[in-house]
C-alpha positions as CSV (number, residue, x, y, z in Angstrom):
1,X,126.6,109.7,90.4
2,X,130.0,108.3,89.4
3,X,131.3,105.4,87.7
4,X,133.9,103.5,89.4
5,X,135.2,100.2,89.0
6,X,132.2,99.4,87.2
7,X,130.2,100.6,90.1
8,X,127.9,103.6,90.4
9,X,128.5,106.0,93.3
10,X,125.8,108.4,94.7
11,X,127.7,111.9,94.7
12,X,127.0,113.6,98.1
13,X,128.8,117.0,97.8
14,X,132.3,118.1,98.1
15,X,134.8,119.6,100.6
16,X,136.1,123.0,100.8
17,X,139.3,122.3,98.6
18,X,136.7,121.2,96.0
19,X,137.1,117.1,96.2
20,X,133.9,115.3,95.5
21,X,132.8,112.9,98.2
22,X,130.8,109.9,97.2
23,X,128.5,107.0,99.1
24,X,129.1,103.4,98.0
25,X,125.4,102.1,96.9
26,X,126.4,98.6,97.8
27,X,127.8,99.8,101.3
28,X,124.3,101.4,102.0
29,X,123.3,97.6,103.6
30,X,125.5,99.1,105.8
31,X,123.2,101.2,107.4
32,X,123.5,104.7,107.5
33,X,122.5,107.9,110.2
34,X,121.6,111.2,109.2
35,X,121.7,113.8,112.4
36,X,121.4,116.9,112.9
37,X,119.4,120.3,115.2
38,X,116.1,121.3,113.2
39,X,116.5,123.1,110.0
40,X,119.8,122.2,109.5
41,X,119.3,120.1,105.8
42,X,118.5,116.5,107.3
43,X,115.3,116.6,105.4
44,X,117.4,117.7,101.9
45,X,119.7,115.0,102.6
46,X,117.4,112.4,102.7
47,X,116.0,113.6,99.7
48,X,119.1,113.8,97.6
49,X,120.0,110.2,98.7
50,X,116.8,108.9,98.4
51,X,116.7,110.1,94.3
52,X,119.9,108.8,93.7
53,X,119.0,105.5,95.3
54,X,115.9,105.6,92.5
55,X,118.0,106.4,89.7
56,X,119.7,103.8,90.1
57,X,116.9,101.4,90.2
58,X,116.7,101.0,94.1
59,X,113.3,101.2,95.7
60,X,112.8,103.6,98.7
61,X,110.8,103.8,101.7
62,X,110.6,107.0,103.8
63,X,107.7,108.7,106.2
64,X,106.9,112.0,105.0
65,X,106.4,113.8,108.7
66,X,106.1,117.2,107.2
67,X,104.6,117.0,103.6
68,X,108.3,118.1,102.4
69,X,109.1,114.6,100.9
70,X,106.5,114.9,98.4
71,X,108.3,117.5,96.5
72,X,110.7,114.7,94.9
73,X,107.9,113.5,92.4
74,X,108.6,117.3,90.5
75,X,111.7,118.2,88.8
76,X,113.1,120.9,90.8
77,X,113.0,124.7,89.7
78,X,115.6,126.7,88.4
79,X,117.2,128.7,91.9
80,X,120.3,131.4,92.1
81,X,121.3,129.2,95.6
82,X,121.2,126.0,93.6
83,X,123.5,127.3,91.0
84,X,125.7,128.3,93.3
85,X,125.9,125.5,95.1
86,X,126.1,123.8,91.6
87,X,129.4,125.7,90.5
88,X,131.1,125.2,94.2
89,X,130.3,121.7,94.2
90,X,131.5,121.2,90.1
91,X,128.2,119.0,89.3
92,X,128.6,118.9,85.7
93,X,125.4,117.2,84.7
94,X,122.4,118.5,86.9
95,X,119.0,118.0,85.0
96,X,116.0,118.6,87.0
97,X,113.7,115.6,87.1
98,X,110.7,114.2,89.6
99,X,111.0,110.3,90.8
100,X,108.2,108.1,90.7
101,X,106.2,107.9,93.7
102,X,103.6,106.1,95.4
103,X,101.8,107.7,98.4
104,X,100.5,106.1,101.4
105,X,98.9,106.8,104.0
106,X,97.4,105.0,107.6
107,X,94.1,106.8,107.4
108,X,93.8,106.4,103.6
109,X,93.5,110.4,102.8
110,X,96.6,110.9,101.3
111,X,97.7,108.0,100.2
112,X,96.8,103.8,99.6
113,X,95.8,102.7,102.9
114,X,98.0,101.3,104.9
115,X,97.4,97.9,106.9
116,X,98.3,95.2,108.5
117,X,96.5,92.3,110.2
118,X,96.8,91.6,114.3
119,X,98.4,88.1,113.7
120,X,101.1,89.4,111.6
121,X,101.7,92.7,113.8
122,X,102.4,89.5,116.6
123,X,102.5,90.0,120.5
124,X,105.1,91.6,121.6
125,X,104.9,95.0,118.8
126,X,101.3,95.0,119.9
127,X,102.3,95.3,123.2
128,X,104.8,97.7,123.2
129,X,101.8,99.8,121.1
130,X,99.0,99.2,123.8
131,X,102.0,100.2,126.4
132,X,100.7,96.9,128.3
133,X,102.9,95.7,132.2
134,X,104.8,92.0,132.2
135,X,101.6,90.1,133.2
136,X,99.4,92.0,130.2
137,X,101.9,91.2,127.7
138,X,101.5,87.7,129.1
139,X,97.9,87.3,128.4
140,X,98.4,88.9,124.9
141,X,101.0,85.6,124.3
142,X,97.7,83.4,125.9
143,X,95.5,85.2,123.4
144,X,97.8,84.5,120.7
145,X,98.7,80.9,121.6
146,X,94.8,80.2,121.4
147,X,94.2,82.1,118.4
148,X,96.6,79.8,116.8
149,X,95.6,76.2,118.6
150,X,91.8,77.1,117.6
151,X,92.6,78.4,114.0
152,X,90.8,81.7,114.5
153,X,92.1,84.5,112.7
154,X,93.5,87.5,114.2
155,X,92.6,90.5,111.4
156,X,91.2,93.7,113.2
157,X,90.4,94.5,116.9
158,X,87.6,93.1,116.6
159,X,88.6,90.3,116.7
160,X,91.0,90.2,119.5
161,X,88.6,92.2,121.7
162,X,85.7,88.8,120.9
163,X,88.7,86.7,121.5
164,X,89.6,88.4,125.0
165,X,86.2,88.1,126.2
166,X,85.5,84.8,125.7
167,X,89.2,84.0,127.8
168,X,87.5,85.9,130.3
169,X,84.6,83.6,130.4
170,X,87.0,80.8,130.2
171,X,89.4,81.0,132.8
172,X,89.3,78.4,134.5
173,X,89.8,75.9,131.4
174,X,92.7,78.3,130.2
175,X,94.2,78.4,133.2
176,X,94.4,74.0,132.7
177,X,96.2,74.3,129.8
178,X,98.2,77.9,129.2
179,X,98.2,79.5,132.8
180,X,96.7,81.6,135.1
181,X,94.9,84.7,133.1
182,X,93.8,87.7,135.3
183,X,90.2,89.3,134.6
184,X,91.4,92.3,135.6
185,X,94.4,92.2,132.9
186,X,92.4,91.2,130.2
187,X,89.9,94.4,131.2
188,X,92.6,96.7,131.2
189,X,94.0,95.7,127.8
190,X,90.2,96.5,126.4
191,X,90.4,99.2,127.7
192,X,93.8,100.5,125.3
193,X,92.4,98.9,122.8
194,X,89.4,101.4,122.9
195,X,91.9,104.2,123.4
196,X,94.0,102.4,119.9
197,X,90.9,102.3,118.3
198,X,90.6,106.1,118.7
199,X,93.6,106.4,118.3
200,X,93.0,105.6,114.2
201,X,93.8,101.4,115.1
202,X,91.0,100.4,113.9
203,X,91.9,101.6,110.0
204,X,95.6,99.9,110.8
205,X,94.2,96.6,111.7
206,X,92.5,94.8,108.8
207,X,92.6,93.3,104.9
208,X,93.9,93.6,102.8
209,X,97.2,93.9,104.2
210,X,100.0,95.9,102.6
211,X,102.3,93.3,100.4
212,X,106.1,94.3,101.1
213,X,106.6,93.7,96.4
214,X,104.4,96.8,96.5
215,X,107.0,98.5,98.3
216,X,110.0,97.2,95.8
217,X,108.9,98.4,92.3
218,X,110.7,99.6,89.8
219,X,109.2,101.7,86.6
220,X,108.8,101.1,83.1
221,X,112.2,102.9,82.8
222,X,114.3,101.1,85.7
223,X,114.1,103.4,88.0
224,X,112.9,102.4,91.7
225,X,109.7,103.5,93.4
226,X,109.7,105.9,96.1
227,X,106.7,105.1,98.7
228,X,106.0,108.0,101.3
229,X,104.5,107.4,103.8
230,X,102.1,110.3,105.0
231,X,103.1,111.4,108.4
232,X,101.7,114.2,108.9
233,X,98.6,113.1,110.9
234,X,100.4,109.6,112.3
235,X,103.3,111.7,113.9
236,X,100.5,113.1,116.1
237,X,100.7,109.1,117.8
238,X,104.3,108.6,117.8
239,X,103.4,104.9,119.0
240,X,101.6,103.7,116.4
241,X,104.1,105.3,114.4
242,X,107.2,103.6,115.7
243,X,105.6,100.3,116.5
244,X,104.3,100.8,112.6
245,X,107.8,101.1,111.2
246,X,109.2,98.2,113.2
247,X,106.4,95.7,112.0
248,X,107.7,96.6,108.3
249,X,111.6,96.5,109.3
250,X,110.8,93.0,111.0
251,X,108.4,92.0,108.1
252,X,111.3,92.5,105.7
253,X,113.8,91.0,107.7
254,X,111.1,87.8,107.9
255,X,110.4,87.5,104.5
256,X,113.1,88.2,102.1
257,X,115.3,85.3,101.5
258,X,119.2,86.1,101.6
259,X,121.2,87.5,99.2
260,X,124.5,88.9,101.1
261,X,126.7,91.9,99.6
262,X,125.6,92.6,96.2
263,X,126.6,95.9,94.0
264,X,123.8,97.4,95.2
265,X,120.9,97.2,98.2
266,X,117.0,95.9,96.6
267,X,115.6,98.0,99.0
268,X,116.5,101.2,101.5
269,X,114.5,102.4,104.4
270,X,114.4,106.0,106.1
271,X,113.5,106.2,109.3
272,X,112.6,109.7,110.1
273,X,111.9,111.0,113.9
274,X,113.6,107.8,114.9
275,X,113.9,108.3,118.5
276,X,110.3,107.6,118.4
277,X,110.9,104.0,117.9
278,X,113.3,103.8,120.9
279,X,111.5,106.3,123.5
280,X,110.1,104.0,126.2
281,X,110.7,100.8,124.4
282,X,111.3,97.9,127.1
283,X,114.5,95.7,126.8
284,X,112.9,92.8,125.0
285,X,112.0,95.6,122.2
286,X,115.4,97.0,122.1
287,X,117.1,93.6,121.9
288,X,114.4,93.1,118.6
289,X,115.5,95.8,116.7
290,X,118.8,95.2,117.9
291,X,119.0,91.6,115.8
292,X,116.8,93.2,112.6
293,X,119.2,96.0,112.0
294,X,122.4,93.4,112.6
295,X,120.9,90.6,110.4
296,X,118.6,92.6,107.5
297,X,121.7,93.9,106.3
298,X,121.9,90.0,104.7
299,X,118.8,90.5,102.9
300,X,119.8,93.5,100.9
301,X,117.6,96.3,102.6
302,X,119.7,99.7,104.2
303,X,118.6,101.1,106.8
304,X,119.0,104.9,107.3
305,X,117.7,106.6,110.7
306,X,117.2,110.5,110.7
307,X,117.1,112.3,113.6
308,X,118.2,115.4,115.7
309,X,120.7,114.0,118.4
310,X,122.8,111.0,118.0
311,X,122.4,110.0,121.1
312,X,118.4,109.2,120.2
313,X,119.5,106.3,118.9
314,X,120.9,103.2,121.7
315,X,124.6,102.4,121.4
316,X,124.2,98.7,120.8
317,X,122.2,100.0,117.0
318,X,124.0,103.3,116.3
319,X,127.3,100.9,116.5
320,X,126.1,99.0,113.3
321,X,125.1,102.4,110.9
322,X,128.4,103.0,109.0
323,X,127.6,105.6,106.9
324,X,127.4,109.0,108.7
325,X,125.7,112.2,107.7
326,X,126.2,115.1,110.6
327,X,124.7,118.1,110.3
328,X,125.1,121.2,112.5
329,X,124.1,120.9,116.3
330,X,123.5,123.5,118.7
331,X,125.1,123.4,122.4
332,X,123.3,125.3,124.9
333,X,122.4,122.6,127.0
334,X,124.7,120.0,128.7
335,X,122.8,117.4,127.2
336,X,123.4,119.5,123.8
337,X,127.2,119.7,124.4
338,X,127.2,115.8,125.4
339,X,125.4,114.9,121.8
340,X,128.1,117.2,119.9
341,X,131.1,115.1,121.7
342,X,129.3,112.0,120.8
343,X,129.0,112.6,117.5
344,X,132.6,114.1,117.0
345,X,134.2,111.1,118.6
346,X,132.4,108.5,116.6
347,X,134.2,109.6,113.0
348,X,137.5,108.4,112.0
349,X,139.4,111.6,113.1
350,X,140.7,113.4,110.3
351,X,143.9,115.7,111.8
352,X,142.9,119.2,109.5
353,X,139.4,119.0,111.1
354,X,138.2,119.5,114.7
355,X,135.0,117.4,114.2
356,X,133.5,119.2,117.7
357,X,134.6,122.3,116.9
358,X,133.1,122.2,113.0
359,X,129.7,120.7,114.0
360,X,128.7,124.1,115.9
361,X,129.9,126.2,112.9
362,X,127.9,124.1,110.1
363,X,125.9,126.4,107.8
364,X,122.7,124.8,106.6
365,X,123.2,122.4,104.0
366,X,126.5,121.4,105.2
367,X,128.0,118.3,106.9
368,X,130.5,116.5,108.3
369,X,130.5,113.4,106.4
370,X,132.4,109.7,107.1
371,X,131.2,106.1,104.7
372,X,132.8,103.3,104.2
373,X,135.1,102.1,101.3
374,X,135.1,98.7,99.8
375,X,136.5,96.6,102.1
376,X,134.1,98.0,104.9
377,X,136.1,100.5,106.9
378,X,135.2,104.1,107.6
379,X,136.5,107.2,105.8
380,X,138.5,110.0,107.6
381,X,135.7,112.9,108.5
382,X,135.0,115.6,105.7
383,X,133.0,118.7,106.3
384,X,131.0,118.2,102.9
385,X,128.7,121.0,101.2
386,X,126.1,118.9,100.2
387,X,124.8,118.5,96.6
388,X,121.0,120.1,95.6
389,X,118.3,117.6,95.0
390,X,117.0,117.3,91.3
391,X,113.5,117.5,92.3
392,X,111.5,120.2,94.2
393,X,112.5,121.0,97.6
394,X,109.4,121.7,99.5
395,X,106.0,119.8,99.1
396,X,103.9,119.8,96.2
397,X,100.1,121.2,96.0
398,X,97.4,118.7,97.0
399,X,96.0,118.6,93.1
400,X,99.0,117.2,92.0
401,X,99.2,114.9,95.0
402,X,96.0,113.8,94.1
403,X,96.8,113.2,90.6
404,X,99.6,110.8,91.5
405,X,97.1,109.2,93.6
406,X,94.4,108.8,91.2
407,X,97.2,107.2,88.2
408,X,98.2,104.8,90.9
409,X,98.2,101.1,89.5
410,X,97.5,99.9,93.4
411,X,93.9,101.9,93.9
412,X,92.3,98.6,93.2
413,X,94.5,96.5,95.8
414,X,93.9,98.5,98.7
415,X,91.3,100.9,98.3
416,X,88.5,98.8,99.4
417,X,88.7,97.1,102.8
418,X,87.8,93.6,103.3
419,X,85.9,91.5,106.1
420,X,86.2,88.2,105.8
421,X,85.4,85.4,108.3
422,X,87.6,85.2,111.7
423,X,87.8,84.9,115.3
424,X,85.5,88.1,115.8
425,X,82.3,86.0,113.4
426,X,83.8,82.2,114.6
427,X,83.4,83.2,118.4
428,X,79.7,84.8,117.7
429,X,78.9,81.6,115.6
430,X,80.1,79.9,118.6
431,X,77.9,81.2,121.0
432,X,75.1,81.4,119.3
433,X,74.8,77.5,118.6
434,X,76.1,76.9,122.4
435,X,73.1,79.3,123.5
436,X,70.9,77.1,120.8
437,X,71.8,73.4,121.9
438,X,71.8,74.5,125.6
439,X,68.8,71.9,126.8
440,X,65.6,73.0,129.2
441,X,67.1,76.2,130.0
442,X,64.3,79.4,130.4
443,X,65.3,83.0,129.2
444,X,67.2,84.5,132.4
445,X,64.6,86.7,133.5
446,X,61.9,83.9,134.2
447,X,64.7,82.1,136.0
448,X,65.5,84.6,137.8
449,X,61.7,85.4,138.5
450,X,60.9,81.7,139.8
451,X,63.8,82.1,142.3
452,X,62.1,85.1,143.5
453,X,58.1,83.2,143.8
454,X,60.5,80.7,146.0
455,X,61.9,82.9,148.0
456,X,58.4,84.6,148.8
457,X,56.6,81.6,149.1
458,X,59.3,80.7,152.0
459,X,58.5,84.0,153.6
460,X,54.8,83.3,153.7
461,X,55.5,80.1,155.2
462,X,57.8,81.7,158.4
463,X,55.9,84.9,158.9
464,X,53.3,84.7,161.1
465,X,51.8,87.9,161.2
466,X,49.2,89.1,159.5
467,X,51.2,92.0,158.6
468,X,54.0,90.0,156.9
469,X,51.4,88.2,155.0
470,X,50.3,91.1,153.6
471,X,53.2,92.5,152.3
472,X,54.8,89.1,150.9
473,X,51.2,88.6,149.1
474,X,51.7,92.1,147.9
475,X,55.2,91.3,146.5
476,X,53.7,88.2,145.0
477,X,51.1,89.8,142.9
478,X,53.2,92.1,141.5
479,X,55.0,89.2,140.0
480,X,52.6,87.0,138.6
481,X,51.0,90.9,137.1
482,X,54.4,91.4,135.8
């Protein structure tokens, strides 16, 4: 880091004549992009950027998809490569040192469990994570619209699946006052709720729910909290993991009151694998994240998307991420070479470098490298050796994971689920006392035994043989024996 103009500046490596090249903090609201092919240093970048961001008392969010993250709790170790890179880069005060972290994790093994309630994950997230047609998404609104006229709370599936089977016992009457709901609509959205709920949904949905000032801590010493989120089984449903990641981007942007530009962000967001948010996401979905990442910017949080190919992310988002990272990329396809003159052409050219040319030659650990200045404009394109992290590269061994875990101050906010009283135990209470108060009527299987002794009884009366007789006396008897 670097003092200017009373400002501190997150030091991100230099260029080949030796001149240090810096971020702005306060530009981070910005946005950012870090791309690159596999194995090219995305992961280290993030890393460095997310320490520096703690250090300087800014909380971080980031998924973990590999485990590697979780090396930044650890001062790093001394290295022959980091000194070198070190001396080329002239750091002059590198101490090792770990970052406090927090450690979360959907299914609760690796981290503080992670969840959120179906009301607040809202219609049109949930059904871009059940994958659900126009006229499902439309019965999800209905479902929604109810929920919220009949004050029944939406926590876990449970409750939407009791709340979707009494619409379909209600149809009629819903259709009176919300619109025509399809049977066969509200069947096949049980049915991907079955597959979510195997899918590890049914340890997402429920209480309590994870409250966004647990993920903006700082320290006793200043410095902000990183929270990881554990990846490495959620990757394994890239849905749930995108559609998770956009409920906490929109919850932020919901939440937090304004504050404009300000010296420097309150909170900065990784987004690793984030083509997974885009990949099949329908137009009302992109327009969404669209407005979050154009308007969150107001409320202080940066947003920084990692990912191989720059053309993952739509045009109308990568537009608004000013602050580029680009590591090497590999052209042996046509889609390949397509991605390279993307990303070449959307730096401010600078004439001693041709930014196509340079991204095929990048060594590991290098970039090319464009932020903005004060006044918001990008810099000319540097290829930048980037600086080591002061923490561990690599992840750390599950004891000392585990001992983060176990010192956590949050183990007895989230630790322990809750069940309160919703729509799932309203709807049964319902039923039951309708069942109760519901005047002379017999259990169904005498009802449906007396419209059988009618039935026979009519046959006795219009057969006239003897034969007939027999066999409708014979059916009776079994009857009144049974």
């Amino acid at each position: 880091m670097k003092e200017d103009n009373n400002t501190k500046l997150i030091l991100l490596g230099a260029n080949p004549e030796g001149r240090q090249i810096y971020l702005i903090p306060g530009m981070c609201n910005r946005h950012g992009l870090i791309a690159g092919a596999t194995g090219t240093g995305k992961t280290v970048t993030l890393q460095v950027l997310a320490e520096n961001f703690s250090r300087l008392g800014v909380p971080v969010f980031s998924a973990d998809i590999k485990g590697d993250l979780s090396g930044i709790s650890q001062p790093a170790s001394p290295h022959p490569k980091i000194t070198e890179r070190i001396e080329k880069i002239g750091i002059k005060d590198y101490t090792p040192s770990g970052c406090p972290v927090l450690f979360w994790d959907v299914y609760g093994k690796n981290g503080h469990p992670v969840r959120t309630t179906i009301s607040e994950m809202g219609p049109l997230l949930l059904s871009h994570l059940l994958e659900l047609n126009d006229t499902q998404e439309g019965v999800l609104h209905i479902a929604f619209a109810i929920a919220d006229d009949q004050g029944l709370l939406l926590l876990d599936l449970k409750d939407l699946r009791a709340l979707l089977s009494w619409m379909a016992e209600h149809t009629t009457e819903i259709k009176k006052n919300y619109g025509n709901v399809s049977p066969n609509s509200i069947a096949a959205i049980q049915r991907d709720l079955l597959v979510l709920q195997e899918a590890g949904g049914d340890l997402f949905f429920g209480e309590p729910a994870l409250k966004l000032e647990h993920l903006m801590q700082r320290d006793f010493s200043g410095r902000g909290v990183i929270s990881l989120l554990d990846a490495t089984t959620l990757i394994e449903n890239p849905r749930i993991y995108g559609t998770f990641l956009l409920w906490l981007l929109s919850e932020l942007f919901e939440e937090l009151d304004e504050v404009g530009d300000a010296a420097l962000p309150r909170l900065v967001f990784f987004f690793d694998e984030a083509h997974l948010l885009f990949n099949r996401a329908q137009k009302p979905l992109i327009e969404k994240i669209e407005q979050v990442v154009r308007l969150i910017r107001s409320k202080g949080v940066g947003i920084f998307f990692v990912t191989q190919h720059p053309l993952d992310i739509p045009e109308s988002v990568a537009g608004q991420l000013g602050n580029r990272v680009q590591h090497a990329l590999r052209a042996f396809t046509d889609r390949d070479k397509k991605a390279v003159r993307a990303a070449a052409e959307t730096f401010r050219a600078n004439p001693a470098i041709d930014a196509e040319k340079v991204i095929i030659e990048l060594g590991v650990g290098e970039a090319l490298v464009s932020t903005l200045d004060y006044e918001g404009a990008p810099s000319i394109v540097e290829r930048t050796l980037i600086c080591p992290p002061l923490s561990r590269i690599g992840p750390v061994e599950q004891s000392v994971k585990n001992e983060i875990i176990s010192r956590s101050p949050l183990r007895e906010v989230y630790d322990k689920t809750i069940d309160r009283e919703s729509a799932y135990e309203v709807l049964k209470k319902r039923e039951e006392e309708r069942a109760k108060n519901a005047p002379g009527q017999a259990p169904r299987s005498k009802r449906s035994d007396s419209k059988t002794e009618a039935f026979i009884k009519s046959l006795l009366r219009s057969i006239g043989s003897s034969i007939g007789r027999q066999i409708a006396r014979g059916l009776m008897g079994s009857i009144t024996r049974r």
